[in-house]
C-alpha positions in Angstrom: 8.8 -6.1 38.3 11.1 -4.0 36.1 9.6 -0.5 35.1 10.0 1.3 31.8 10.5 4.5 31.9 13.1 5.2 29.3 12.1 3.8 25.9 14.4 3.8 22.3 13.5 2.9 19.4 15.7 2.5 16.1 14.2 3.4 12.9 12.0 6.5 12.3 10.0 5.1 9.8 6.6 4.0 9.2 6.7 1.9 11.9 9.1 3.4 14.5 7.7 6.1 14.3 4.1 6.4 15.2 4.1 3.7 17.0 6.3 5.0 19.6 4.5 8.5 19.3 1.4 6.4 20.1 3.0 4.9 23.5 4.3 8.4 24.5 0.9 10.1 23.8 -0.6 7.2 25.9 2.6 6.8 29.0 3.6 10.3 29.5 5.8 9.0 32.4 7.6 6.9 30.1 10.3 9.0 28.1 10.3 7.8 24.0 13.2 8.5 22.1 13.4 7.5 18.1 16.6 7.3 16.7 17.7 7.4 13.2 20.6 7.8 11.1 18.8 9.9 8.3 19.4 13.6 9.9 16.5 14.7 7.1 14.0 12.4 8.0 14.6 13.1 11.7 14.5 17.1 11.0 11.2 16.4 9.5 9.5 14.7 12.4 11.0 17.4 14.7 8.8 19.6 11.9 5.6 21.0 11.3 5.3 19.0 7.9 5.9 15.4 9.2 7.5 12.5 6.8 4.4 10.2 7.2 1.2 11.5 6.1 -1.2 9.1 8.4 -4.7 10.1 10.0 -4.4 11.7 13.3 -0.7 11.1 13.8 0.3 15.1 13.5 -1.8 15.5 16.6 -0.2 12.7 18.4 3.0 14.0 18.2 2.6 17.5 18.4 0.7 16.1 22.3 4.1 15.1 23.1 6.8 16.5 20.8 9.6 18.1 23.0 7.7 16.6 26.3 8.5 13.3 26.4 9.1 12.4 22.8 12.2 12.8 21.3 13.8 12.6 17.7 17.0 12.6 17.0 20.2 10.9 15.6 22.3 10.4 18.4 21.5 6.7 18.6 24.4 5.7 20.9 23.1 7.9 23.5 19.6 7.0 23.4 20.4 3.3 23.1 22.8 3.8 26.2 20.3 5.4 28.3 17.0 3.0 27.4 15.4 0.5 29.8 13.9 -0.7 26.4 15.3 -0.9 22.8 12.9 -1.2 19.8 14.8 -2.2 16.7 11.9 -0.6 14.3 9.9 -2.9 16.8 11.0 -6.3 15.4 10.7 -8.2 18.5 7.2 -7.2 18.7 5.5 -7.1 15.9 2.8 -4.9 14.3 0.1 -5.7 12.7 -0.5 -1.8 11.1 -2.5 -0.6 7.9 -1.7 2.4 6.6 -4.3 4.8 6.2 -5.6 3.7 10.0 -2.4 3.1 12.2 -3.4 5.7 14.9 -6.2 3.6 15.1 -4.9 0.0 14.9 -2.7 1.3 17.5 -4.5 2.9 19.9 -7.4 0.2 19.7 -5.0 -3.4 18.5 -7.0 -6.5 17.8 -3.5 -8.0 19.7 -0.2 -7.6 20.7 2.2 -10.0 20.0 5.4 -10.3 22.2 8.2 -13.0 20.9 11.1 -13.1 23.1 13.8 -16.1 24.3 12.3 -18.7 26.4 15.3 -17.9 29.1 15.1 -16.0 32.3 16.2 -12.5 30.7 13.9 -13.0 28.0 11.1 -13.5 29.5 11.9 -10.7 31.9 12.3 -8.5 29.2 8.4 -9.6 27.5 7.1 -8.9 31.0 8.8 -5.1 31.0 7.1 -4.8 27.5 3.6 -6.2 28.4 3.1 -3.6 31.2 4.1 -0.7 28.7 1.2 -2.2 26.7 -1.5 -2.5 29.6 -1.5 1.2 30.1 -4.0 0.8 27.1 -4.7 -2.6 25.5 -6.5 -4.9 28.3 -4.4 -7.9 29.2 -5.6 -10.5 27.3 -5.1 -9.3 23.7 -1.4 -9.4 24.5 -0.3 -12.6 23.3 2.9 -13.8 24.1 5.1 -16.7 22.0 8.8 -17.4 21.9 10.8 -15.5 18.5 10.0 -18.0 16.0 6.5 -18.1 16.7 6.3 -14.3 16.7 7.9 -13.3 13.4 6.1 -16.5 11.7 3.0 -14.4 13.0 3.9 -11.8 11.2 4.8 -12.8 8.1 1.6 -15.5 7.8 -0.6 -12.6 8.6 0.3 -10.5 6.1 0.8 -13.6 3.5 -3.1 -14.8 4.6 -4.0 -10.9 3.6 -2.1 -11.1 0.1 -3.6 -14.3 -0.5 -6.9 -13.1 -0.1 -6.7 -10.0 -2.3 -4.4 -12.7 -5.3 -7.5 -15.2 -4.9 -10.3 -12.4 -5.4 -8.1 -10.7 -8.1 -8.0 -14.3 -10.1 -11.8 -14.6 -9.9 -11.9 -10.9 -11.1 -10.7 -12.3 -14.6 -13.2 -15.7 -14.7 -16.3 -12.7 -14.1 -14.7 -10.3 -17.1 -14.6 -13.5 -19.1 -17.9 -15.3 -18.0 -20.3 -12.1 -17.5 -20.2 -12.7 -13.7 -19.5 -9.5 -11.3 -16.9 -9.9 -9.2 -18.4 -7.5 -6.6 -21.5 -9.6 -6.5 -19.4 -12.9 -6.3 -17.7 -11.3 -3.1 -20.9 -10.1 -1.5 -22.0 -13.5 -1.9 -18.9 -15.6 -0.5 -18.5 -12.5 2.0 -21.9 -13.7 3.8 -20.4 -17.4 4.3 -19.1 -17.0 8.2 -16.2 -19.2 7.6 -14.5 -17.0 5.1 -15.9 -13.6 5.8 -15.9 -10.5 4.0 -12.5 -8.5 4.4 -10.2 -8.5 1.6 -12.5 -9.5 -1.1 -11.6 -6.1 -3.1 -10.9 -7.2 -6.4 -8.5 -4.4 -8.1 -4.9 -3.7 -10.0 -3.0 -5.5 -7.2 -2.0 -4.7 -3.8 0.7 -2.8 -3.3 3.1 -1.4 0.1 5.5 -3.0 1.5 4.3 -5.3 3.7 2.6 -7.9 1.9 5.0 -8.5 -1.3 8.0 -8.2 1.6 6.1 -10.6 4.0 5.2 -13.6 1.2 9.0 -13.4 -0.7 10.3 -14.0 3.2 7.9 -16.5 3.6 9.2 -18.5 -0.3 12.6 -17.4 0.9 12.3 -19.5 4.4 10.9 -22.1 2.5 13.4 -22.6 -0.1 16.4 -22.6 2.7 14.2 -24.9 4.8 14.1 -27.4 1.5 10.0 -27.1 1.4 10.0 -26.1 -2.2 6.1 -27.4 -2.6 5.6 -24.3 0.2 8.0 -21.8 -1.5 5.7 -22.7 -5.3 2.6 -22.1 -3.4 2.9 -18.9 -1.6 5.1 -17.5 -4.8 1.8 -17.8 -7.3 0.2 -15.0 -4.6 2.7 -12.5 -5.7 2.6 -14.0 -9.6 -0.9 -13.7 -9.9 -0.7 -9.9 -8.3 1.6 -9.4 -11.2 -0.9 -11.2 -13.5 -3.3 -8.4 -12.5 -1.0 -5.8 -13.2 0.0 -6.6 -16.5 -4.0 -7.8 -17.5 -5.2 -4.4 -16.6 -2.6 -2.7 -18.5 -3.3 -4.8 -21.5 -7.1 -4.4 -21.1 -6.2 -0.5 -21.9 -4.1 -0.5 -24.3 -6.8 -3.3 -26.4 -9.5 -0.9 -25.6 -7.5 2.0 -27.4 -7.3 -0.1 -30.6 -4.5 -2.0 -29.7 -1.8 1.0 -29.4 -1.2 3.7 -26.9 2.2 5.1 -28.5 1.5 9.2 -28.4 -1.4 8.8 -26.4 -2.1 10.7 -23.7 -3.0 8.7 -20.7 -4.3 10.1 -17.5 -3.3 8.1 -14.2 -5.3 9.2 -11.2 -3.4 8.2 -7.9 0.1 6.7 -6.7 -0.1 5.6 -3.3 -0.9 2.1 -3.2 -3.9 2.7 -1.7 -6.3 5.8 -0.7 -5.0 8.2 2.9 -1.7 7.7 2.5 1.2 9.3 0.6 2.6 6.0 0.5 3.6 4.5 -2.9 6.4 1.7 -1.9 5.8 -1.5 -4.7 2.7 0.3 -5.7 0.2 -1.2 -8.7 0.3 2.4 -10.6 4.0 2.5 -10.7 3.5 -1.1 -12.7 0.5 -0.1 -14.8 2.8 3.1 -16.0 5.5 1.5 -16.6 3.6 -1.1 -19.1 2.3 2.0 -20.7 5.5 4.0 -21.0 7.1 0.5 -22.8 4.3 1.3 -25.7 5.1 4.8 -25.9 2.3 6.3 -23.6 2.9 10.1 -22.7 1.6 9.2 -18.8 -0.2 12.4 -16.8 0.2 11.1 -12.9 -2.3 13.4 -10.1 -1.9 12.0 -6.6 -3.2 14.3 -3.9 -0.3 12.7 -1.2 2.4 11.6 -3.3 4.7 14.3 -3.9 6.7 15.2 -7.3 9.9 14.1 -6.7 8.9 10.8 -5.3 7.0 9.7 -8.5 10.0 11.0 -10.7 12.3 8.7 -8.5 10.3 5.4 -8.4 9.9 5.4 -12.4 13.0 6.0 -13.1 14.2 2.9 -11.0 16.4 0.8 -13.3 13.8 -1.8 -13.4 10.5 0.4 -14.4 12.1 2.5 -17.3 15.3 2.8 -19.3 17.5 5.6 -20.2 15.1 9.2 -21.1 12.0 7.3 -20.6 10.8 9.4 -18.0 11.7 12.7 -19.2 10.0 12.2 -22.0 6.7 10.2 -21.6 6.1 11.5 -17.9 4.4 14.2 -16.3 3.0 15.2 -12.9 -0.1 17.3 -12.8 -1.2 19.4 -10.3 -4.8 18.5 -10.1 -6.7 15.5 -11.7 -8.3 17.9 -14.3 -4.6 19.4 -15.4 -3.9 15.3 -16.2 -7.3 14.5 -17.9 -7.4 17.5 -20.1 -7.3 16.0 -23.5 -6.7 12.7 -22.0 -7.2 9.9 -24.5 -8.6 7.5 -21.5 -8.9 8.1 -17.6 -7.3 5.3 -15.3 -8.0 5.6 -12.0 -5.1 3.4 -10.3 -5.9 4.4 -6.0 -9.4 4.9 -4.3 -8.8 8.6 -3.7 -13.0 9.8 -2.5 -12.3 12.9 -4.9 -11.9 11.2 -7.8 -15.8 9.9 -7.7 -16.6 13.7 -8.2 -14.7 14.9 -11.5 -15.9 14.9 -14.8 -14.1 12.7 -17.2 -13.0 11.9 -20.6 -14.7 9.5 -23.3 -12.6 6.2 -22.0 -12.6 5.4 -18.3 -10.7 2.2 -17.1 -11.9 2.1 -13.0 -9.4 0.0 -11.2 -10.7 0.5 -8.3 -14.6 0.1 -8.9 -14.6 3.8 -7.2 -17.3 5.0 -10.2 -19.5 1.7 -9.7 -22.4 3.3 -8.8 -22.6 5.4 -12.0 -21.3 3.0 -15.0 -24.8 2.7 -16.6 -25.5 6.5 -16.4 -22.1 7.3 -17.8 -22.6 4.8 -20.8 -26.0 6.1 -21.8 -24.0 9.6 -22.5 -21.3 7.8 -24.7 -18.4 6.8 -22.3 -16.7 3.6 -22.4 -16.1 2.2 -19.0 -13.9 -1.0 -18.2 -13.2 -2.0 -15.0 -12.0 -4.7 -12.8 -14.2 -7.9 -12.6 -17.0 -7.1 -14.5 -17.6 -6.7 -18.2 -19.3 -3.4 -18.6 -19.1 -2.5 -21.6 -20.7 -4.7 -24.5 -19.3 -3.5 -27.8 -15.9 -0.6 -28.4 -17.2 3.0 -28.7 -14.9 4.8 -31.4 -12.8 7.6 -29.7 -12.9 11.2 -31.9 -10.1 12.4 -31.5 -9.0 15.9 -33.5 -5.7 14.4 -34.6 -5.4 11.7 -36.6 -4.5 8.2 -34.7 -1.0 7.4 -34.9 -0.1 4.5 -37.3 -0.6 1.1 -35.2 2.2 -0.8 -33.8 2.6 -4.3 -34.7 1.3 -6.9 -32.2 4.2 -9.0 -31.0 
């Protein structure tokens, strides 16, 4: 059998790169090199402040930085030199969430290895299954030909998406019928046969993986001439946009029908809570709808940095020309973006945000504050969240201006 012992992988992203820190912290006879063409992003991984902010990864690399894990952008040499070449491990794909990767990685509900049915490449699945066994017992290393593989992928992710469209479309039925959408998952949760993971209603998922995963999947379709497939698995990603746009609207009704020259709070960026992560995220949506209306938007994440929020709303497709400049800013800490807030939106499932004090009108995206809705109405707040219909009647907002003139309803 073929041994590994000199590994390369291309991309230094949020793949490449703790996954191959994992299998160096794990194989310390096997030497991991990860190659990239961005000389920042590789300075910052050969850094004390890492590119990726993911639980327990720092101390995976810092095990085995400069031991027998390597960063750097000499990518002909490395690729020259490897027994093994990842390529941002597409031929073995991960099944990762962010927020737990260390985790997923070091204990994998499976592997899955895709290679050519031919002598070399099953060879080259073998080399790659015993790099695996130094942790993950044999038999949750699955192995397939390509197709079967990246299909894998891609349905796993679009099965996930689904899941969290589905429970988001029921979330509107219960706003409209008096039903509780977290009661309505408990319940359907308990049947076996569907279980009880991804039943979150929210704004929308967000990341990359899941829109990325079901457009490849209507893609493939379309060029395969199954459009019936491509229509079906394209309503996932237009009823995540559904919720989106619903829970924007929901706010800017519940602030009598305008939000131009209001001050809006946004609490959180990333797509989701522990991680800095933000790509295709449902907050970058929700303040773009408001910005259109004129909203002056107050974003606090505790991951996201600055810079990255400025670049992501001022993407061609969320704002238009001074938009940004003018209706955005970034606060330092979640009271700094409430203070004088005309409503509270809490947009990621950050723990810290259950523990503030906040202003008159709460919209809870997130259902982070669940536990404390009736207590908080009793002392005059208006609550609206997703799924459930908490409130029963508007409670005016006193503000000490005078409300700007209404726009017209188009």
């Amino acid at each position: 059998m073929f041994e590994i012992k000199k590994i390369c992988c291309i991309s230094a992203g949020y793949v490449g790169g703790p996954t191959c820190s994992v299998i160096a912290h794990i194989c310390p006879e096997i030497r991991v090199t990860v190659v990239d063409v961005n000389e920042s992003g590789i300075n910052a991984w050969n850094s004390p402040t890492l590119p990726i902010d993911e639980p327990g990864l720092k101390e995976v690399v810092e095990s085995c930085r400069g031991k027998n894990l390597f960063f750097s952008t000499n990518i002909d040499d490395a690729i020259k030199e490897a027994d093994l070449v990842f390529i941002s491990v597409l031929s073995n794909p991960e099944f990762l969430a962010e927020g737990t990767a260390i985790k997923d990685l070091k204990n994998p509900d499976r592997v899955l290895i895709g290679g050519d049915e031919t002598p070399e490449g099953q060879r080259a699945v073998q080399a790659l299954c015993t790099v695996y066994e130094h942790w993950v017992p044999r038999e949750k290393i699955l192995t397939t030909n390509t197709w079967s593989s990246e299909l894998s992928k891609l349905a796993a992710n679009a099965f996930l998406a689904q899941r969290i469209s589905s429970i988001n479309s029921i979330s509107a039925l219960c706003e409209a019928t008096g039903a509780d959408v977290e009661e309505v998952a408990t319940a359907i949760g308990m049947d076996q046969r569907i279980g009880n993971k991804f039943l979150k209603a929210s704004v929308g998922f967000g990341g990359s993986c899941f829109q990325k995963a079901v457009l490849n999947l209507v893609y493939l379709c379309e060029a395969l001439n199954l459009p019936e497939v491509a229509r079906y698995w394209q309503q996932v990603i237009d009823m995540n946009d559904y919720q989106r746009r619903r829970f924007a609207s929901r706010i800017i009704d519940s602030l009598f029908n305008t939000v131009t020259d209001k001050k809006i709070a946004i609490l959180g960026f990333a797509f989701k809570k522990d991680t800095g992560d933000m790509r295709e995220s449902s907050s970058i949506y929700i303040s773009k709808y408001l910005m259109d209306e004129g909203a002056h938007v107050h974003i606090y994440d505790p991951k996201v940095p600055r810079e990255q929020i400025v670049v992501d709303l001022s993407h061609p497709g969320v704002s238009e020309d001074d938009q940004v400049s003018r209706l955005v800013t970034i606060s330092k800490d979640p009271y700094e973006a409430c203070d004088g807030a005309h409503a509270v939106v809490i947009c990621t499932e950050w723990d810290m945000f259950k523990e503030l004090d906040y202003e008159p009108f709460i919209f809870d995206g997130r259902r982070v504050l669940d536990g404390l809705h009736n207590e908080l109405q009793t002392i005059g707040f208006q609550i609206e969240t997703t799924g459930k219909k908490v409130s029963s009647k508007r409670i005016p907002y006193f503000s000490l201006q005078d409300p700007p003139n209404k726009k017209p309803k188009v």
